[in-house]
PDB file with SEQRES, HELIX, SHEET and CRYST1 records, atoms N, CA, C and O in Angstrom:
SEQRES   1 A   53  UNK UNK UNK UNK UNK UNK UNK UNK UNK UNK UNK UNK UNK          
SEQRES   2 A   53  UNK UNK UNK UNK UNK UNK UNK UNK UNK UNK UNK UNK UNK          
SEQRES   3 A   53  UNK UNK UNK UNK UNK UNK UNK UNK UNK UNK UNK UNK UNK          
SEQRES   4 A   53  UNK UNK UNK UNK UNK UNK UNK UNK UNK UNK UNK UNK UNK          
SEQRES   5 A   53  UNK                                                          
HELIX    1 AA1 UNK A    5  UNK A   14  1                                  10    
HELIX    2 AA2 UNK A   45  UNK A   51  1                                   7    
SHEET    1 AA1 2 UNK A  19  UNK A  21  0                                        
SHEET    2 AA1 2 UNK A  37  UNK A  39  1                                        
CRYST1    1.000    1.000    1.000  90.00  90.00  90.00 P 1           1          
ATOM      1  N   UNK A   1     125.634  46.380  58.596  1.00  0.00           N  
ATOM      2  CA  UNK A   1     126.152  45.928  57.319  1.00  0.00           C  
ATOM      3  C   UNK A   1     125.143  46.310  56.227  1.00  0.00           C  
ATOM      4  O   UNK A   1     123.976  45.934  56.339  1.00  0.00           O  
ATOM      5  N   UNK A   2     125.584  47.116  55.070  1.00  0.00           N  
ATOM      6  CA  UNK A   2     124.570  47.160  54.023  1.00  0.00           C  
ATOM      7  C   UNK A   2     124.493  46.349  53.534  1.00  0.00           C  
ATOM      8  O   UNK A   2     125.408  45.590  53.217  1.00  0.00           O  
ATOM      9  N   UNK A   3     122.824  46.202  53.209  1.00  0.00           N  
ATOM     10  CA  UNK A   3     122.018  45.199  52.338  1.00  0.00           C  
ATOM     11  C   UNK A   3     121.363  43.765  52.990  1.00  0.00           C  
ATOM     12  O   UNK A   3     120.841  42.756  52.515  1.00  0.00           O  
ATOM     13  N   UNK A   4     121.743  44.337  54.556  1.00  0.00           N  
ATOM     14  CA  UNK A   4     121.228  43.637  55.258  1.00  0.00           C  
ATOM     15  C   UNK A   4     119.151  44.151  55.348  1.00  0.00           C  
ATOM     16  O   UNK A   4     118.555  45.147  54.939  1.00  0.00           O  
ATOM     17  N   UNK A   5     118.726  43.044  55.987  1.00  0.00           N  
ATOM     18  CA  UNK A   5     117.234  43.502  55.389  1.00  0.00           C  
ATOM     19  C   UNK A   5     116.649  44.803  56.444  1.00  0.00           C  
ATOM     20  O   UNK A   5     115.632  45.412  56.112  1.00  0.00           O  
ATOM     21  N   UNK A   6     117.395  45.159  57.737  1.00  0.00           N  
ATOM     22  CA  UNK A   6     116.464  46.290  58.502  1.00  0.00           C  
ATOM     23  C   UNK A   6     117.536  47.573  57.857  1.00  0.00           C  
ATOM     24  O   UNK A   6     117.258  48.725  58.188  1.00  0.00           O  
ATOM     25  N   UNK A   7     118.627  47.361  57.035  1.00  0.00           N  
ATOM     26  CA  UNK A   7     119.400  48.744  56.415  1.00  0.00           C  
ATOM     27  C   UNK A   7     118.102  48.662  55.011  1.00  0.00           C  
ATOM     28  O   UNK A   7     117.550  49.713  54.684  1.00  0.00           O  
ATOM     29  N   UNK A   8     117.854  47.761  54.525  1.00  0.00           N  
ATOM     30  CA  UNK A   8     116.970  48.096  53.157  1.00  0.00           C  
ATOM     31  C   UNK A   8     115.622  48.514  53.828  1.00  0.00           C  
ATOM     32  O   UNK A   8     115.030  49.417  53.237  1.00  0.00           O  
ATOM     33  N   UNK A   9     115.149  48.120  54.728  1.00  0.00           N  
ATOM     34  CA  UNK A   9     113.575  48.578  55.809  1.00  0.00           C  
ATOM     35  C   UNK A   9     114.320  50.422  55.832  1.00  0.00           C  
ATOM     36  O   UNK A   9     113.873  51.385  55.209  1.00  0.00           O  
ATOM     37  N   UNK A  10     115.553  50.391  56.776  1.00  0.00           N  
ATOM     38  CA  UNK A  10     115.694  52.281  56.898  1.00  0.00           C  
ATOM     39  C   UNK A  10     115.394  52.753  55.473  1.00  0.00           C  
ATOM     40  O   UNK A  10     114.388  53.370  55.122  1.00  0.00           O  
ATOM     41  N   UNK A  11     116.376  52.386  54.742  1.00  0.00           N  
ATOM     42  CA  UNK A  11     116.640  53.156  53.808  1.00  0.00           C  
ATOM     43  C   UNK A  11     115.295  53.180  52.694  1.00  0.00           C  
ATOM     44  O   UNK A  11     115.166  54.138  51.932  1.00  0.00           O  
ATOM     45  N   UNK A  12     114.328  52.042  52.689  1.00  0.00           N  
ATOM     46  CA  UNK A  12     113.066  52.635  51.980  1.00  0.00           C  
ATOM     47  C   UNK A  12     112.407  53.843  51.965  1.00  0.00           C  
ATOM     48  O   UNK A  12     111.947  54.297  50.917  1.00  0.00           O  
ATOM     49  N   UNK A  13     112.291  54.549  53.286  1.00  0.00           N  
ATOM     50  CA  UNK A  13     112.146  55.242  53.954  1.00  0.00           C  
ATOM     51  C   UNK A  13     112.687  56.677  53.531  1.00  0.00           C  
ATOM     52  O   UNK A  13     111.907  57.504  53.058  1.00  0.00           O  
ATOM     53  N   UNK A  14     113.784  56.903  53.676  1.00  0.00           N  
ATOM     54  CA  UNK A  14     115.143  57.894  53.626  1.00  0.00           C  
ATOM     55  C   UNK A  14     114.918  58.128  51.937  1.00  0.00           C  
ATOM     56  O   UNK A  14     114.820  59.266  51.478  1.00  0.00           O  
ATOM     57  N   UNK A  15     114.860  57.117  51.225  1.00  0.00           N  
ATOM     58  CA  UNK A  15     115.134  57.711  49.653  1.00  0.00           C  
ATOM     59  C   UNK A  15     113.589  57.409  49.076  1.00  0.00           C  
ATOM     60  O   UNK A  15     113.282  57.619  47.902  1.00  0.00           O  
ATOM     61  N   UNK A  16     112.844  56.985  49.888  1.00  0.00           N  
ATOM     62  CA  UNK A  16     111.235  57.217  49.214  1.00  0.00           C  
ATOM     63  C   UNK A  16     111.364  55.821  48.105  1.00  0.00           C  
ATOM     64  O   UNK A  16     111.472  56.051  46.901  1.00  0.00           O  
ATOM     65  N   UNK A  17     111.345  54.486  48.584  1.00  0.00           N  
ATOM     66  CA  UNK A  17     110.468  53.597  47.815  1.00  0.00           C  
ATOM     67  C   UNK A  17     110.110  52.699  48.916  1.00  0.00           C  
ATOM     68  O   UNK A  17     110.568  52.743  50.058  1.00  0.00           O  
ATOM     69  N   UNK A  18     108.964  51.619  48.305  1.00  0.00           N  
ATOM     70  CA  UNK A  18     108.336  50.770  48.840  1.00  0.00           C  
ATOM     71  C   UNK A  18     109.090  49.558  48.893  1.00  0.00           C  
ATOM     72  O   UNK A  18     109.318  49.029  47.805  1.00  0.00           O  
ATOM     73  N   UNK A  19     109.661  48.832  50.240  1.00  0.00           N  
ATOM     74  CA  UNK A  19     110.082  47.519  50.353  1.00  0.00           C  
ATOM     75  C   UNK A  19     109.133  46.281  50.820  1.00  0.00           C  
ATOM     76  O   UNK A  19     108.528  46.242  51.891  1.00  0.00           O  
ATOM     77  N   UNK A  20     109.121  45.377  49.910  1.00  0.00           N  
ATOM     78  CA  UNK A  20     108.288  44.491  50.051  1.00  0.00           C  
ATOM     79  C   UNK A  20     108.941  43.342  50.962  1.00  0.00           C  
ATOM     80  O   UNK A  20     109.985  42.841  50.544  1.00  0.00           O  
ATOM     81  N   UNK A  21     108.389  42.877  52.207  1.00  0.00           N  
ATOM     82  CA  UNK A  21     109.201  41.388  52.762  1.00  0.00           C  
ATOM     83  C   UNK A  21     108.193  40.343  52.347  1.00  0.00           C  
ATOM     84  O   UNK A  21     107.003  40.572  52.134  1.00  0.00           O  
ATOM     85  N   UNK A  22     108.703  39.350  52.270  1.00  0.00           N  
ATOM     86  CA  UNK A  22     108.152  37.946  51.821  1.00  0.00           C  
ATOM     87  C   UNK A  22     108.043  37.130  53.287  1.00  0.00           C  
ATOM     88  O   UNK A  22     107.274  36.222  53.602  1.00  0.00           O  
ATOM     89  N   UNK A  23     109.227  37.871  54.161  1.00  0.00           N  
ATOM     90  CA  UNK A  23     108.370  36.931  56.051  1.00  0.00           C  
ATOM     91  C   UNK A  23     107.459  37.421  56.153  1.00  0.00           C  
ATOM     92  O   UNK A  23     106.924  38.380  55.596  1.00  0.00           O  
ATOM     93  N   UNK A  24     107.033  36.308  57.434  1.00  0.00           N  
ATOM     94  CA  UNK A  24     105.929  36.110  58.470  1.00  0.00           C  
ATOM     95  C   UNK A  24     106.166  37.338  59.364  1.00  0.00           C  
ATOM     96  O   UNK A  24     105.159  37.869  59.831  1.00  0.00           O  
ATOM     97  N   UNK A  25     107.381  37.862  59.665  1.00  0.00           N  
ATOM     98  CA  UNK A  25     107.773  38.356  60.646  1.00  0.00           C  
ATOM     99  C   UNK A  25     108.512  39.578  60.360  1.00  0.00           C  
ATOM    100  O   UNK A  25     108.596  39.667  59.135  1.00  0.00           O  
ATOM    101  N   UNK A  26     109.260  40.860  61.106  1.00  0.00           N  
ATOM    102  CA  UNK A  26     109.779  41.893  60.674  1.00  0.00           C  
ATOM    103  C   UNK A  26     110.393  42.333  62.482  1.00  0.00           C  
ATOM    104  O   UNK A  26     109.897  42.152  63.594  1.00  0.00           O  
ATOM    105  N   UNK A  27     111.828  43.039  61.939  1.00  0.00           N  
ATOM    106  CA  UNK A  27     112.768  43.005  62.854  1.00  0.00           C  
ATOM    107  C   UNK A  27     112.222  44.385  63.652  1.00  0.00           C  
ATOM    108  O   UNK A  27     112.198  44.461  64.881  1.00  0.00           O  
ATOM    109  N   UNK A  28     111.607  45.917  62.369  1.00  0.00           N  
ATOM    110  CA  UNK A  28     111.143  46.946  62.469  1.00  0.00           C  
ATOM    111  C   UNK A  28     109.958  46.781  62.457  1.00  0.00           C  
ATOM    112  O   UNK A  28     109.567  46.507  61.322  1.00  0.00           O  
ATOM    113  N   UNK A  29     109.181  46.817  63.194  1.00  0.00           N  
ATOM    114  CA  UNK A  29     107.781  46.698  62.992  1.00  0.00           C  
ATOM    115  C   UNK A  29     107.210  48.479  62.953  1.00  0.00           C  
ATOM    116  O   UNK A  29     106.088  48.615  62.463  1.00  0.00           O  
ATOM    117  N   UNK A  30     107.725  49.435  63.303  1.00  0.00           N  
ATOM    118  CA  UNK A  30     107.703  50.750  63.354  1.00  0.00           C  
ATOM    119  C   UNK A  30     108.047  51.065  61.962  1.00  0.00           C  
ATOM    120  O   UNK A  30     107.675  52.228  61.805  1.00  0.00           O  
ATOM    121  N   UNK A  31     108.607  50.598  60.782  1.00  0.00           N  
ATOM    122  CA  UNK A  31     108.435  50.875  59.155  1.00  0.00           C  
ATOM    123  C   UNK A  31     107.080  50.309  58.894  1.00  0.00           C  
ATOM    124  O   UNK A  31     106.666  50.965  57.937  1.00  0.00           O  
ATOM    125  N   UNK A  32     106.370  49.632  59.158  1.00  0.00           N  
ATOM    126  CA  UNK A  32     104.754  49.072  58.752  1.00  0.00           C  
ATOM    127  C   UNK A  32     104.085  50.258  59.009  1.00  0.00           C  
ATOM    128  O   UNK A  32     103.575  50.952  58.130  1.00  0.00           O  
ATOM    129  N   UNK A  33     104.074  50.581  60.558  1.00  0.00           N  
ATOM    130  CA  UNK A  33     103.678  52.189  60.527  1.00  0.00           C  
ATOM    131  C   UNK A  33     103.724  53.203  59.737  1.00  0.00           C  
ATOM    132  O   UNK A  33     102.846  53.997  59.399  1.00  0.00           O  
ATOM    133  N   UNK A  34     104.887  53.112  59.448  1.00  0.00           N  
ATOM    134  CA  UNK A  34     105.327  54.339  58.831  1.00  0.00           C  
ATOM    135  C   UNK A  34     105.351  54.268  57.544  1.00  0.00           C  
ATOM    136  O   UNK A  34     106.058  55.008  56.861  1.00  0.00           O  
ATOM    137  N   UNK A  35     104.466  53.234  57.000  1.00  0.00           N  
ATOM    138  CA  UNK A  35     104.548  53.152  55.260  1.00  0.00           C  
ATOM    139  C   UNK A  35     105.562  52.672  54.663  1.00  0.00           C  
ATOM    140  O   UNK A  35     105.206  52.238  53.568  1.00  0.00           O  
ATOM    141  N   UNK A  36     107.065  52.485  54.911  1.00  0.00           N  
ATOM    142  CA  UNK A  36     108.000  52.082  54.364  1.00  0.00           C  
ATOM    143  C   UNK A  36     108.199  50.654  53.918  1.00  0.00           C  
ATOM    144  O   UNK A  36     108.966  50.197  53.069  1.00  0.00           O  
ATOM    145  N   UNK A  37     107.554  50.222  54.492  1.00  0.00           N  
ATOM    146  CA  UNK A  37     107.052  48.542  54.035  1.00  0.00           C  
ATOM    147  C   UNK A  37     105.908  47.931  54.028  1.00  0.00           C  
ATOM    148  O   UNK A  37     105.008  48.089  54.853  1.00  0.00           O  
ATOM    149  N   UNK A  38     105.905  47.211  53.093  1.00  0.00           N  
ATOM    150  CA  UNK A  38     104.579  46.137  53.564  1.00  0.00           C  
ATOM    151  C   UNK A  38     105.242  44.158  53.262  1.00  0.00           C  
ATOM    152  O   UNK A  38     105.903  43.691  52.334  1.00  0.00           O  
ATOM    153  N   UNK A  39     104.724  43.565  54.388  1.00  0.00           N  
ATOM    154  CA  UNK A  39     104.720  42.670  54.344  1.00  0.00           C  
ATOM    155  C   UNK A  39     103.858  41.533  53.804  1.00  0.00           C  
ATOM    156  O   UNK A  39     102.824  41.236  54.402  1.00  0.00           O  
ATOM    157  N   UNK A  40     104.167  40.997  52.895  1.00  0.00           N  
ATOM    158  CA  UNK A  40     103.301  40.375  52.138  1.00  0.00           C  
ATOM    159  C   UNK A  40     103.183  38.484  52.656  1.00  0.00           C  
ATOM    160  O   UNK A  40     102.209  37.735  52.583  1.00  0.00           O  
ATOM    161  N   UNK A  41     104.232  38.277  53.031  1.00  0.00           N  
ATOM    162  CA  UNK A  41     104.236  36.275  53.500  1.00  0.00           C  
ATOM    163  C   UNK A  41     105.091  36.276  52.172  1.00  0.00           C  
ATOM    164  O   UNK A  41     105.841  37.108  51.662  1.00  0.00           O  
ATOM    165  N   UNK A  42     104.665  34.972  51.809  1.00  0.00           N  
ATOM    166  CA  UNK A  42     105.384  33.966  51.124  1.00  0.00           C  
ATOM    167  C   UNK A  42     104.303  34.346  49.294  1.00  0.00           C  
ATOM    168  O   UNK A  42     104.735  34.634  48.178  1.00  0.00           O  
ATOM    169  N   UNK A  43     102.931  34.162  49.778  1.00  0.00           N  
ATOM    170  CA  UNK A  43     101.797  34.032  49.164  1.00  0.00           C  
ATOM    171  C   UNK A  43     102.687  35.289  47.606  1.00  0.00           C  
ATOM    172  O   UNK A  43     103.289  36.350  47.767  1.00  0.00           O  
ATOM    173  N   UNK A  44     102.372  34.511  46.237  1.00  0.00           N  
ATOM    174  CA  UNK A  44     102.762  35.316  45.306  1.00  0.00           C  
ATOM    175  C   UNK A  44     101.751  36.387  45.259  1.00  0.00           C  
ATOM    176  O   UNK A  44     102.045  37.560  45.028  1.00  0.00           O  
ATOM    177  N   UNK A  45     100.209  35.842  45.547  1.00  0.00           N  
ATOM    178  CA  UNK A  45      98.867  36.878  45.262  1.00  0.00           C  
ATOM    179  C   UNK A  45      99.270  38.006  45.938  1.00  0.00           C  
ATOM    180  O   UNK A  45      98.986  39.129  45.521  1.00  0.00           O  
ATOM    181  N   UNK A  46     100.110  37.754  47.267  1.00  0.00           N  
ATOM    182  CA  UNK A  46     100.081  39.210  48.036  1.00  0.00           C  
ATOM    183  C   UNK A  46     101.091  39.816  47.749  1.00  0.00           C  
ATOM    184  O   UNK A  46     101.296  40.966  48.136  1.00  0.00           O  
ATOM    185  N   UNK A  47     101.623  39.377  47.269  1.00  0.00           N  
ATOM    186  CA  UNK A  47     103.460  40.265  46.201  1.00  0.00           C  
ATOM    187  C   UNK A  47     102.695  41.177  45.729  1.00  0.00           C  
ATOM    188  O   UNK A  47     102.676  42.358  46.077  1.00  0.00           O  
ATOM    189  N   UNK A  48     102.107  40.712  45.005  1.00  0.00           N  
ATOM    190  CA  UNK A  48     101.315  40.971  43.108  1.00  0.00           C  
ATOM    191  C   UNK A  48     100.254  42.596  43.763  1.00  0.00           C  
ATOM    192  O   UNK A  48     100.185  43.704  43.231  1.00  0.00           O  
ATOM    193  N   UNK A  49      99.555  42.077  45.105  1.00  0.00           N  
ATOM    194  CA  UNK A  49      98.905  42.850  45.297  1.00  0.00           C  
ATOM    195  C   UNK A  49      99.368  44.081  46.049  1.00  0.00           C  
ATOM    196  O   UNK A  49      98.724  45.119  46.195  1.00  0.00           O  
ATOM    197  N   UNK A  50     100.744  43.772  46.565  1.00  0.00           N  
ATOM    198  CA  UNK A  50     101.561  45.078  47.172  1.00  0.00           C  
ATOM    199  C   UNK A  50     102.061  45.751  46.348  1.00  0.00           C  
ATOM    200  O   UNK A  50     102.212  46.966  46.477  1.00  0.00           O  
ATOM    201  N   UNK A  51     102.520  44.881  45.043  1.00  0.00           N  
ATOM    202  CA  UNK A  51     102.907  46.042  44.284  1.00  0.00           C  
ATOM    203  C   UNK A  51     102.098  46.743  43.077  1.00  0.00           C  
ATOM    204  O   UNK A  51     102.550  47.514  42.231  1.00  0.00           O  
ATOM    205  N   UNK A  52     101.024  46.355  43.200  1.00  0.00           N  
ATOM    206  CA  UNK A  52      99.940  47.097  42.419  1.00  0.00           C  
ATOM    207  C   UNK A  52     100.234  48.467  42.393  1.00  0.00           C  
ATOM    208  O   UNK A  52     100.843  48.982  43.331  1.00  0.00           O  
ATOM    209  N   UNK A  53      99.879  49.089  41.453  1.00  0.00           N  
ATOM    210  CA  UNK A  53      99.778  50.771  42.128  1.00  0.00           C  
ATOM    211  C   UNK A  53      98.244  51.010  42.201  1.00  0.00           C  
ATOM    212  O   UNK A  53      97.806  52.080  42.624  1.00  0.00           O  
TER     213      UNK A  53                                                      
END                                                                             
């Protein structure tokens, strides 16, 4: 189903941007690898700091 959160994990990927998750946890753990995400928690500091450039 699109817009579900591991179709927004592929598709970061596929069209080149950065998806940020706010879990503890991740369904793809092979997009962390691969740059397509970073997981930040809950914490706003680590939002703020993922999306720094």
């Amino acid at each position: 189903m699109a817009g579900t959160r591991p179709e927004i994990i592929r598709l970061s990927r596929v069209i080149g941007f950065l998806a940020v998750t706010l879990g503890e946890s991740i369904e793809r753990p092979e997009a962390l690898d691969a740059g397509g995400i970073v997981m930040t928690g809950p914490d706003p500091a680590g939002v703020v700091e993922a999306v720094r450039p």
